[in-house]
C-alpha positions in Angstrom: 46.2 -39.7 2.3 44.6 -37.8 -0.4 41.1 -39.5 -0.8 41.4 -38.6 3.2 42.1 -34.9 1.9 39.3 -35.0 -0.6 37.1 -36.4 2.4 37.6 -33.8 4.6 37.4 -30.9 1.7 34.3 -32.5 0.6 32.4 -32.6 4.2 33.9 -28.6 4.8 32.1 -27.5 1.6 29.3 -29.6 2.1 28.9 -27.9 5.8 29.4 -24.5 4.5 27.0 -25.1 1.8 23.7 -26.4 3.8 24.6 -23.7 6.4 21.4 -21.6 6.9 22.1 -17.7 6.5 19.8 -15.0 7.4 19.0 -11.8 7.0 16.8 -9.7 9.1 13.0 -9.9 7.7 14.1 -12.7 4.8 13.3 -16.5 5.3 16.2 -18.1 3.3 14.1 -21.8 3.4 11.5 -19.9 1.2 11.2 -19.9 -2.7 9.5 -16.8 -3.8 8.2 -17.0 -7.3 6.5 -13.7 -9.2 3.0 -13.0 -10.0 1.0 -10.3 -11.6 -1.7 -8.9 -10.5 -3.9 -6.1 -12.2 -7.2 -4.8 -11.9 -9.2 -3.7 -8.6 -6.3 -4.4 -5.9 -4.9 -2.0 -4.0 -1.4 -2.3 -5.0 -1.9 -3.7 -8.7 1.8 -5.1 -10.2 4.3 -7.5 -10.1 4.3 -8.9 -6.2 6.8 -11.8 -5.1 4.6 -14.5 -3.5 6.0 -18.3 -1.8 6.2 -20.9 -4.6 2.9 -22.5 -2.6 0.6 -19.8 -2.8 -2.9 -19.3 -3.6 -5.2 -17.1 -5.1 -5.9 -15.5 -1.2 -2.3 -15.1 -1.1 -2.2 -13.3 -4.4 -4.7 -11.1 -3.3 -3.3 -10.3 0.1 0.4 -9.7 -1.0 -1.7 -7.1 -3.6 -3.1 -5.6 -0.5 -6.6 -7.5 -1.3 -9.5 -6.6 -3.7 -10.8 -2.7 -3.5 -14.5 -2.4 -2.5 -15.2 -2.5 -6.3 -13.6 -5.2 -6.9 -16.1 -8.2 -9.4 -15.1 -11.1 -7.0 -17.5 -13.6 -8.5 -15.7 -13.3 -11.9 -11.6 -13.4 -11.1 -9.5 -13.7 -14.5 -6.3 -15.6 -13.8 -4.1 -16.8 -16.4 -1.9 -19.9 -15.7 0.0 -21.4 -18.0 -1.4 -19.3 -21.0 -4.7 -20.9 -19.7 -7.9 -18.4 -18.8 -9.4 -19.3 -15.6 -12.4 -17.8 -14.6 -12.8 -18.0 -10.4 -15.7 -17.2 -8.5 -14.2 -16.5 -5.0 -17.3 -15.1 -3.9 -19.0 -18.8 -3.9 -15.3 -19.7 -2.2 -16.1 -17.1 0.5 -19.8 -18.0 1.5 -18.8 -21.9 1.5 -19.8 -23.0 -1.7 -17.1 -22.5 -3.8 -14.1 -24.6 -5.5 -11.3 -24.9 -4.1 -8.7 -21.8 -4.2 -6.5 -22.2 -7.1 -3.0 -22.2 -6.8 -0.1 -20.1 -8.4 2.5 -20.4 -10.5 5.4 -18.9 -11.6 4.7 -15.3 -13.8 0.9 -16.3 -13.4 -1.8 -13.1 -13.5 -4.6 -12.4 -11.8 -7.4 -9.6 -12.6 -10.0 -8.5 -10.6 -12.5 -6.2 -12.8 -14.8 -3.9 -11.3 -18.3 -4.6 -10.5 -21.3 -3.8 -13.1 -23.1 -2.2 -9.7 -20.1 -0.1 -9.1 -21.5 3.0 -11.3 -24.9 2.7 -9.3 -22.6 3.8 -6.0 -21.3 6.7 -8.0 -25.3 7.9 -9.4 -26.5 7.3 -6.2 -23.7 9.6 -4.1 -23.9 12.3 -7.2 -27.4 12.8 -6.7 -27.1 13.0 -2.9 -24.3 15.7 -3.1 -27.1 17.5 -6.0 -29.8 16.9 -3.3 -27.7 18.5 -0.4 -26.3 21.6 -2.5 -29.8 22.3 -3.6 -31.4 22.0 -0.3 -28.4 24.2 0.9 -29.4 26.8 -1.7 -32.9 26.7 -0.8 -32.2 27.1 2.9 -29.9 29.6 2.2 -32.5 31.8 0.1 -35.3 31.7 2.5 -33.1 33.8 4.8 
C-alpha cells in the first residue's frame, strides 16, 4: 500500500511539475540568457536575448545599429575571446556566418571613420544658408 502511495504522490508532483504556466507576453518554454551591448545601438545595455540567438538578434533586441554605426568591424567578446565580425560582408551575401551568443557575451558597434564627414558636410551647409540668408537680407 505504500509504494502505491509513493506512486501516486510521485505521478501528482510529476504532473504539477511539467504543467506549462503562462503569463501574458512571457513564453515559459524559453531560456533567456543576458548580453551586453554597447556602442552605436539605439538602446546600448544589458538586453535579455533566447539562449539561441545571434548577432542579428543582439542587434535587434538593442533596437539595431544607429546610422553611424562601423558595421564592417563589430567587436564581440565571447568567452573572453575578441571577435572581430564584418556583418556588412554578411549583409551583401558574402559574409560568414552570423555568430552566435552566449551567456554575459558583448557586442560593440563603433562609429564609422566617415561619420565626421556627415557632420563637415551639414556644418558647412547650415554656414552656406545663414550666409546667403544675410546676404539676401542686406540687399533689401
Amino acid at each position: 500500500m505504500r509504494i502505491f502511495c509513493l506512486v501516486v504522490v510521485f505521478v501528482a508532483l510529476t504532473a504539477v511539475a511539467t504543467e506549462d504556466y503562462s503569463l501574458p507576453g512571457i513564453n515559459s518554454d524559453e531560456i533567456l540568457m543576458s548580453v551586453n551591448v554597447w556602442g552605436e545601438v539605439r538602446n546600448p545595455g544589458s538586453h535579455m536575448v533566447p539562449w539561441d540567438s545571434d548577432l542579428r538578434d543582439v542587434l535587434s533586441a538593442a533596437g539595431g545599429p544607429t546610422s553611424s554605426a562601423n558595421l564592417s568591424k563589430i567587436k564581440i567578446i565571447l568567452s573572453g575571446i575578441d571577435i572581430e565580425y564584418n556583418l556588412s560582408d554578411y549583409l551583401s551575401g558574402n559574409g560568414a556566418p552570423l555568430p552566435g551568443m552566449e551567456p554575459d557575451a558583448t557586442v560593440y558597434l563603433s562609429t564609422s571613420h566617415y561619420e565626421w564627414w556627415k557632420d563637415v558636410v551639414d556644418f558647412s551647409y547650415k554656414i552656406l544658408v545663414m550666409a546667403n540668408v544675410i546676404i539676401l537680407m542686406s540687399r533689401t
